[in-house]
C-alpha positions in Angstrom: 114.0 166.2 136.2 111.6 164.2 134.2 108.1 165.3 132.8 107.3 162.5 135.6 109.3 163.4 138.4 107.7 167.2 138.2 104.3 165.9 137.7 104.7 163.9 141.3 105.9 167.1 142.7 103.0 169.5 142.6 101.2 169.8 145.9 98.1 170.8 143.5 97.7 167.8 142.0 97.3 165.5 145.2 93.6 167.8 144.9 93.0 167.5 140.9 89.6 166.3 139.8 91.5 164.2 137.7 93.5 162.3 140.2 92.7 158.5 139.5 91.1 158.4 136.7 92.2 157.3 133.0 94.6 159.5 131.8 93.7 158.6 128.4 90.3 160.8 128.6 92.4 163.2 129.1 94.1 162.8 125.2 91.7 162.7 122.7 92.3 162.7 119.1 90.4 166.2 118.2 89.1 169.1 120.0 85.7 167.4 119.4 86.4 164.5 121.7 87.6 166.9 124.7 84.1 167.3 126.0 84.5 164.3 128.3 87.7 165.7 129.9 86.9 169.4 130.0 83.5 168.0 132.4 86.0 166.9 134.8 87.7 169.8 134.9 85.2 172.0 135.4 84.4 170.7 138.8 88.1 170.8 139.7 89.1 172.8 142.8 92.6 172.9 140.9 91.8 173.5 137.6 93.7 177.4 137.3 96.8 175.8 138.7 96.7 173.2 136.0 95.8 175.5 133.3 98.8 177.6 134.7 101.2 175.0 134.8 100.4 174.1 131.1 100.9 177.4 130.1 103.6 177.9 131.6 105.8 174.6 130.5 104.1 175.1 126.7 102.0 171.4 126.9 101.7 170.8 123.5 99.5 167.7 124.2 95.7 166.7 125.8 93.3 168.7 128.4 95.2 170.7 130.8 92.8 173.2 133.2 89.8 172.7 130.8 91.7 173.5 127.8 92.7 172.1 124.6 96.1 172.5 123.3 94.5 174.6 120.3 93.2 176.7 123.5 96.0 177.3 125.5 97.7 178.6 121.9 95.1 181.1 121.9 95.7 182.0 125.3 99.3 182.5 124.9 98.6 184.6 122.0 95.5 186.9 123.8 98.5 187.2 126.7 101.3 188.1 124.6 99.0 191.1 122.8 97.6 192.4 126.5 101.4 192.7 127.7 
């Protein structure tokens, strides 16, 4: 299945803050520029589940649940210590 095709098939999604709008906010060249992305996903209803799903397929690009790739690293890291 493509990155695509499993995209299209989360039920979460069809509720994402996101839903719409440019993808390309959601890829910015540093950290720095996130600030416009993380906004929109701090009013998201969905924003665990997307952080989750990130996590969980190791995203190695953009905003994903309010966090940065250079985030979700440290997540995995605080996760892997805890367990």
């Amino acid at each position: 299945m493509s990155d695509t095709a499993t995209l299209i098939n989360l039920p979460w999604r069809s509720n994402a803050a996101c839903r719409g709008l440019d993808p390309s906010i959601f890829y910015p060249v540093t950290d720095e520029e996130a600030a416009t992305a993380k906004s929109v996903c701090d009013l998201c209803p969905v924003q665990s589940l997307c952080l989750e799903h990130a996590l969980g397929i190791r995203e190695k690009e953009g905003v994903w649940g309010g966090c940065t790739e250079r985030e979700r690293r440290r997540i995995i890291r605080q996760r892997r210590r805890s367990a």
